[in-house]
Backbone as CSV, one residue per row, in Angstrom:
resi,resn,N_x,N_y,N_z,CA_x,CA_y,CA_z,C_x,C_y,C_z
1,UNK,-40.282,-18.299,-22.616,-39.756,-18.715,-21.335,-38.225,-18.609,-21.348
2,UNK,-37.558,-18.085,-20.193,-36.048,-17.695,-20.403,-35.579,-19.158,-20.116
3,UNK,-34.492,-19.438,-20.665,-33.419,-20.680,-20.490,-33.396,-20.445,-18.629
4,UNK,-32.647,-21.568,-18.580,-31.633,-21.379,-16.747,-30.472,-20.871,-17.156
5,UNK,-29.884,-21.469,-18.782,-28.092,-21.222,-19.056,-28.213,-19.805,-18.685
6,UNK,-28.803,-19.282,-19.651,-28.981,-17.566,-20.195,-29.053,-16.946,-18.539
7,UNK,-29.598,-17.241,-18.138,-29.524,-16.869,-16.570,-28.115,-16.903,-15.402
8,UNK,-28.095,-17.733,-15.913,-26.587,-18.385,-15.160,-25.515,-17.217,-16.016
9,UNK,-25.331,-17.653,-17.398,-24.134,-16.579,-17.701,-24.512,-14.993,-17.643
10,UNK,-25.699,-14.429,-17.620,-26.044,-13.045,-17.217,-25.055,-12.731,-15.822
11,UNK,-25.819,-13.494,-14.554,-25.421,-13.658,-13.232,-24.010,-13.924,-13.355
12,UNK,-23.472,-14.689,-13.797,-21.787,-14.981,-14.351,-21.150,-13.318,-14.856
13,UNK,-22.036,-12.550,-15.434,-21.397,-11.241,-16.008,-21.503,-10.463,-14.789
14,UNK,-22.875,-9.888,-14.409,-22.928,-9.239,-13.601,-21.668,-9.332,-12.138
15,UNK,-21.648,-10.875,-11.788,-20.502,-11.194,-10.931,-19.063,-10.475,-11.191
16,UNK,-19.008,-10.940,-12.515,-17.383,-10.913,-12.728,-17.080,-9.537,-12.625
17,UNK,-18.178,-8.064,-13.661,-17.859,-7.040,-12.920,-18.203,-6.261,-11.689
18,UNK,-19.065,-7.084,-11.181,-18.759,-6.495,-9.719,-17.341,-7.196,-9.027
19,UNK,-16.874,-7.815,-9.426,-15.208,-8.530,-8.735,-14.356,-7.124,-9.307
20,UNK,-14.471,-7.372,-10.678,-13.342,-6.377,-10.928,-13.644,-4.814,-10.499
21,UNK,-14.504,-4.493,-10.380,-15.252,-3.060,-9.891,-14.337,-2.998,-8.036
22,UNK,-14.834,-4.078,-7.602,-14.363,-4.208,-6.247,-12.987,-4.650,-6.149
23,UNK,-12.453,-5.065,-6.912,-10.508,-5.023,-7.144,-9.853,-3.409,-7.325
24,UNK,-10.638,-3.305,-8.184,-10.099,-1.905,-7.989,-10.226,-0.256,-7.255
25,UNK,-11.538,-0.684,-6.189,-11.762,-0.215,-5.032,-10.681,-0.399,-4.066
26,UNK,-10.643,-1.764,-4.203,-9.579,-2.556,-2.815,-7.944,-1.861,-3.444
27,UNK,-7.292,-1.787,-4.456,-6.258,-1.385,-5.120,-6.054,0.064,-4.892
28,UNK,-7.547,1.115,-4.919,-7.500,2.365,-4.829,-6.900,2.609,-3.324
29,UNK,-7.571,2.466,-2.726,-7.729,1.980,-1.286,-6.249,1.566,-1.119
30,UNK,-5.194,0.430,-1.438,-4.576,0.258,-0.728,-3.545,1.411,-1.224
31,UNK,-3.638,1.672,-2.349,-2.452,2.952,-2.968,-2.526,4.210,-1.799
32,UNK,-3.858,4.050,-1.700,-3.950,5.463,-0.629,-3.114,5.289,0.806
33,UNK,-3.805,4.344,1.090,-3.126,4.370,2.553,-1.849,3.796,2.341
34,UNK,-1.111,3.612,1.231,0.858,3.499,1.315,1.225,4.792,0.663
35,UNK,0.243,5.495,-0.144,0.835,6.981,-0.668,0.699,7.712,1.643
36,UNK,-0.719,7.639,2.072,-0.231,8.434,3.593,0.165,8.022,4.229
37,UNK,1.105,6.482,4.087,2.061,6.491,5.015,3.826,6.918,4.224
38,UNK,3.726,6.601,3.568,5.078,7.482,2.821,4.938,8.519,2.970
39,UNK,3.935,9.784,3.265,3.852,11.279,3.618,4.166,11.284,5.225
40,UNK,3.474,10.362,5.713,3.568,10.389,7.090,5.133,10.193,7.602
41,UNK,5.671,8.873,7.006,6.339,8.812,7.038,8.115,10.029,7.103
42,UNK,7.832,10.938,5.911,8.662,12.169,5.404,8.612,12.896,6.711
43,UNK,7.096,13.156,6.882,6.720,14.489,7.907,7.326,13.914,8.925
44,UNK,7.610,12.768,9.831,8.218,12.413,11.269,9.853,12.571,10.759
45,UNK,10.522,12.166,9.635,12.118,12.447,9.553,12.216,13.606,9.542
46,UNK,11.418,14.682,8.941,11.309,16.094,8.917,11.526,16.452,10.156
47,UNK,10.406,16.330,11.004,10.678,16.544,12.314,11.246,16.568,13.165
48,UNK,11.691,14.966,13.739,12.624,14.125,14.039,14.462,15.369,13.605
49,UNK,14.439,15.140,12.250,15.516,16.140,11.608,15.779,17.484,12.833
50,UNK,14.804,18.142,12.600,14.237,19.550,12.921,14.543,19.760,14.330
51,UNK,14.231,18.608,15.272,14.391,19.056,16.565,15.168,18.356,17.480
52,UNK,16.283,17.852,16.832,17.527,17.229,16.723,18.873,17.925,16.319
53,UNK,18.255,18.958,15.508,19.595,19.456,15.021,20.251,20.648,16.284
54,UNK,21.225,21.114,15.743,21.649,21.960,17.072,22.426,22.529,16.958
């Protein structure tokens, strides 16, 4: 017959890496969308630059 502990700290593991699995989803994720707004960003001064000058 399995314990409850043994159960509990399994469920305790499984948890903890699905947290960290999903931290670093959420981390991937936010790198991305501040790496395309720093591109985005370039491409409008580019522009901006470009059809300004004279």
């Amino acid at each position: 017959m399995k314990r409850l502990s043994d159960s509990s700290q399994f469920d305790r593991s499984i948890m903890r890496l699905a947290f960290e699995r999903l931290e670093r989803i959420a981390a991937s994720a936010l790198l991305f969308v501040g790496a395309a707004a720093l591109i985005g960003w370039i491409v409008v001064e580019l522009y901006v630059t470009a059809v300004t000058a004279d």
